[in-house]
Backbone bond lengths (Angstrom), bond angles and torsions (degrees), N, CA, C in turn:
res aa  C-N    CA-C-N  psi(-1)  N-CA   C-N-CA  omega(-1)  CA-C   N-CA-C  phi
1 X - - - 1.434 - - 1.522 107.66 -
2 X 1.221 105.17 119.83 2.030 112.43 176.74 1.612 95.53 -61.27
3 X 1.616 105.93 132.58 1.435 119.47 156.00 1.675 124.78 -49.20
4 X 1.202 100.75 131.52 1.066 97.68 -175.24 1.915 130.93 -72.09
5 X 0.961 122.65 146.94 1.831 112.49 -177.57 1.670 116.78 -67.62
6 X 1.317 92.11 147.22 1.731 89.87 -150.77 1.752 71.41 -77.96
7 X 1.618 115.47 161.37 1.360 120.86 -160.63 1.723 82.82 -136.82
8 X 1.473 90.46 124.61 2.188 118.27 -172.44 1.999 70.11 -89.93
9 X 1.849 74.45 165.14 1.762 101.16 157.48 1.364 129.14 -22.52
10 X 0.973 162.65 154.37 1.535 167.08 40.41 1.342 119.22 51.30
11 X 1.306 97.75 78.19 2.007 108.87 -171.12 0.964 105.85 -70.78
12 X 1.387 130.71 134.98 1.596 144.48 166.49 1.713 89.26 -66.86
13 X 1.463 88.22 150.62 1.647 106.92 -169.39 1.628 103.19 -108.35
14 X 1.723 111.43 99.53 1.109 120.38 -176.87 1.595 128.72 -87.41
15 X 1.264 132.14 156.53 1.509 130.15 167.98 1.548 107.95 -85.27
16 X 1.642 77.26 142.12 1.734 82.73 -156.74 2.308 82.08 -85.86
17 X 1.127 122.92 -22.10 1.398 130.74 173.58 1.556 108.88 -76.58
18 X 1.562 147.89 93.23 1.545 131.29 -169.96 1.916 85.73 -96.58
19 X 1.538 76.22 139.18 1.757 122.35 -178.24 1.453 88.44 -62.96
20 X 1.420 117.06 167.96 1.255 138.27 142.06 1.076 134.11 -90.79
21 X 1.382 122.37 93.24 1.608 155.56 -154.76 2.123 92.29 -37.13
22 X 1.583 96.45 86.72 1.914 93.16 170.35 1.582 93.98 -106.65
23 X 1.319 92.32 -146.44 1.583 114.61 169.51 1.287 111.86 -91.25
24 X 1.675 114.65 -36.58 1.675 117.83 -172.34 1.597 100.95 -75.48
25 X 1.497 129.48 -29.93 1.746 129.57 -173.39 2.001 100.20 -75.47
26 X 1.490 90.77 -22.63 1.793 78.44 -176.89 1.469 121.67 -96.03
27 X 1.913 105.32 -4.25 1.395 110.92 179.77 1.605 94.73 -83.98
28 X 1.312 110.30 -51.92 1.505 118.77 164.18 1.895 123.51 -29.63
29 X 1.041 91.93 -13.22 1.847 84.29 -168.88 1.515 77.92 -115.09
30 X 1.240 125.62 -67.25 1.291 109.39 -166.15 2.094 121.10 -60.64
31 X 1.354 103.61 8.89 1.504 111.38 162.31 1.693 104.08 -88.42
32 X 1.355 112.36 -39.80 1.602 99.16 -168.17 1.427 101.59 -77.13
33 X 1.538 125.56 -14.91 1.317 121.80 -177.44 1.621 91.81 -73.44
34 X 1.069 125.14 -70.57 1.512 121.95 -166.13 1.874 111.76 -34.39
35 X 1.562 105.39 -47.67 1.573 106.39 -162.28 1.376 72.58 -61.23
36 X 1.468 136.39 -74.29 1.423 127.76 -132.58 1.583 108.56 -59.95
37 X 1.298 116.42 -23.96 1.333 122.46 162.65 1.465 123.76 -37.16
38 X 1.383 102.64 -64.05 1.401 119.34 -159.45 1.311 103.83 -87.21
39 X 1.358 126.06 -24.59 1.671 127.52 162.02 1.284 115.71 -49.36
40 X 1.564 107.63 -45.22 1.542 119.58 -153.44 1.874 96.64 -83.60
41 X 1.295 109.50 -50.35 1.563 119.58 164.46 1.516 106.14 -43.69
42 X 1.317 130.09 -58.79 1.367 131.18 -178.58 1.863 117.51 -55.54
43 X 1.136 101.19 -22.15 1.578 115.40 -167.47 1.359 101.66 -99.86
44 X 1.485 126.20 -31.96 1.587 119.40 161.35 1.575 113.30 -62.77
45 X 1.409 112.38 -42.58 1.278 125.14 -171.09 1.382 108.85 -49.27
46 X 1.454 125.84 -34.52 1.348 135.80 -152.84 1.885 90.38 -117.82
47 X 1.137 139.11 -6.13 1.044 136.90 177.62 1.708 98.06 -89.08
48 X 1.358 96.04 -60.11 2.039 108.44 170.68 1.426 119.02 -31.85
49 X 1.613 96.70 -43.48 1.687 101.12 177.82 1.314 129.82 -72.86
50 X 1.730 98.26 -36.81 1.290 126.82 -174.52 1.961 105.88 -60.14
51 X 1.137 109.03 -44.72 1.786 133.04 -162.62 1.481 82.17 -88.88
52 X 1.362 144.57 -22.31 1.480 121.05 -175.05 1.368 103.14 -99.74
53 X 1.189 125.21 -38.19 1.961 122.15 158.11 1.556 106.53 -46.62
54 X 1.113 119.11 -36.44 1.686 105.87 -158.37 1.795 91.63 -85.90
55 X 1.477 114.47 -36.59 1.310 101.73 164.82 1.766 132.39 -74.80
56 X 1.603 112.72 -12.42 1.275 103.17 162.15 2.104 112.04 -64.04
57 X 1.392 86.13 -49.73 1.485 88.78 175.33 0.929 130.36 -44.55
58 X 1.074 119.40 -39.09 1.751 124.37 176.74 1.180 117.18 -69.11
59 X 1.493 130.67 -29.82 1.406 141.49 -179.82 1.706 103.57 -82.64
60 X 1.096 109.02 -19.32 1.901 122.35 175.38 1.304 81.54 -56.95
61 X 1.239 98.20 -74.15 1.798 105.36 -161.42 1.194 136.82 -48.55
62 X 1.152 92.54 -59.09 2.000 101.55 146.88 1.164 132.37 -35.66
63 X 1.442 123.29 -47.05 1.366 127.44 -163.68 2.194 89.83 -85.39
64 X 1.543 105.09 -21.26 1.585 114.59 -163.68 2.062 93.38 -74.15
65 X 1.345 90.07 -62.97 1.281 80.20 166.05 1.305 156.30 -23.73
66 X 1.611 87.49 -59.59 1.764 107.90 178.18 1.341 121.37 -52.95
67 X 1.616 101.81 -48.75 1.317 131.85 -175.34 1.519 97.56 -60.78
68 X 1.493 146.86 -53.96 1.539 141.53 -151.72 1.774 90.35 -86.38
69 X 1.611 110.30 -57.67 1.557 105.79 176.03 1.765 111.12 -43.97
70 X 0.870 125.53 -21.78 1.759 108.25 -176.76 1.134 78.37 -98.73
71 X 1.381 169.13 -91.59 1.664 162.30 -119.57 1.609 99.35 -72.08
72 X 1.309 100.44 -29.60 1.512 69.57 161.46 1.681 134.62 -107.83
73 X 1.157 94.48 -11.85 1.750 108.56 170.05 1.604 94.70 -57.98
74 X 1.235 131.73 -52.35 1.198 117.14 166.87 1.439 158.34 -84.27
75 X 1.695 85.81 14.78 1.588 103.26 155.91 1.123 119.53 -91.83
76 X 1.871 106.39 -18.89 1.445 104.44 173.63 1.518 105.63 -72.00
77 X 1.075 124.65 -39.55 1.586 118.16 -159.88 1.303 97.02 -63.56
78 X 1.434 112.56 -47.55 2.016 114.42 -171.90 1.573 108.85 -56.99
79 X 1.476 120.76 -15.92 1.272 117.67 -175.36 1.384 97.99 -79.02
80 X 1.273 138.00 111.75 1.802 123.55 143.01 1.287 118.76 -78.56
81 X 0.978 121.48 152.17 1.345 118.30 170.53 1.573 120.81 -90.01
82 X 1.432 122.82 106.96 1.766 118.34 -158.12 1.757 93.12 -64.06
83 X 1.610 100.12 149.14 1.323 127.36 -153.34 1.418 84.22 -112.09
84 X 1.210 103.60 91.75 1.744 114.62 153.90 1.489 135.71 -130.08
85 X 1.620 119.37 151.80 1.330 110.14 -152.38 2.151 104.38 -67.69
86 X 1.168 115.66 146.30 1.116 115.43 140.60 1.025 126.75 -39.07
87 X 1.418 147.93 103.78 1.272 140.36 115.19 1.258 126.70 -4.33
88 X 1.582 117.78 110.95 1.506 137.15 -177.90 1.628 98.72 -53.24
89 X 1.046 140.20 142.55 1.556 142.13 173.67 1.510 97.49 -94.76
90 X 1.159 122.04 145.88 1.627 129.70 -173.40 1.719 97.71 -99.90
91 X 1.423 98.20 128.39 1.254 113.73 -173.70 1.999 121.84 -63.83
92 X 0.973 115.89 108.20 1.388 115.46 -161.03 1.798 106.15 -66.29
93 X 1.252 115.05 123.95 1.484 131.05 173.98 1.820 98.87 -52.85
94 X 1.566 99.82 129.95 1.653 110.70 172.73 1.133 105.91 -73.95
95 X 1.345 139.61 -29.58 1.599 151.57 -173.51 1.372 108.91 -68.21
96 X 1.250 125.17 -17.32 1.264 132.46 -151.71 1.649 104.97 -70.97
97 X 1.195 123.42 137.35 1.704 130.88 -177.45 1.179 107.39 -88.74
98 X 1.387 134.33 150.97 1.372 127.00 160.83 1.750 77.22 -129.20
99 X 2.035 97.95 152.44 1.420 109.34 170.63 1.699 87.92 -93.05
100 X 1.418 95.30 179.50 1.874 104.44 -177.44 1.906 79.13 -130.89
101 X 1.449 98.27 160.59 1.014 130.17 -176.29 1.214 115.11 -147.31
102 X 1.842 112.58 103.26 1.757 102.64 -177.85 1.965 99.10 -110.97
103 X 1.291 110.12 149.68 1.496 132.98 -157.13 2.061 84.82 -120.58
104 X 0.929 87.74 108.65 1.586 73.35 156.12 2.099 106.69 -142.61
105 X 1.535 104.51 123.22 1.510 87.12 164.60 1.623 102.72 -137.85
């Protein structure tokens, strides 16, 4: 996954044409201030929601976790290991021949 771009300030969205400062350019600016308001409020809102699922989830997981780590600590315990003798290993003769076998292709 490409890193993401580190993200500067939140530029107000300017006219590249400037109005002539009336009464109608200043009701006008203070409307784009409001939408940008209520966008920007709307976009936390959905970030808030977003960050409280990822924290239910995480506590899923946790609690998922916990639960398999003890099931298995106690499959280990139920496992014994059956207690049987070793078998003596038979002592290998020093005399012993091996043939050789050479392969060549």
């Amino acid at each position: 996954m490409p890193p993401r771009p580190i993200r500067s300030n939140i530029t107000p969205k300017i006219s590249t044409m400037p109005r002539p400062q009336t009464e109608a350019t200043v009701y006008l600016d203070v409307y784009k201030l409001v939408v940008e308001r209520r966008r920007l409020e709307q976009e936390r809102q959905k970030i808030e929601q977003r960050s409280q699922q990822i924290n239910q989830r995480l506590t899923q997981l946790d609690q998922q976790i916990v639960v398999l780590e003890t099931t298995l600590q106690q499959m280990r315990s139920d496992i014994v290991p059956e207690a049987r003798p070793i078998p003596p290993q038979a002592k290998a003769d020093q005399t012993e021949i091996f043939d050789m076998l050479f392969l060549e292709y």
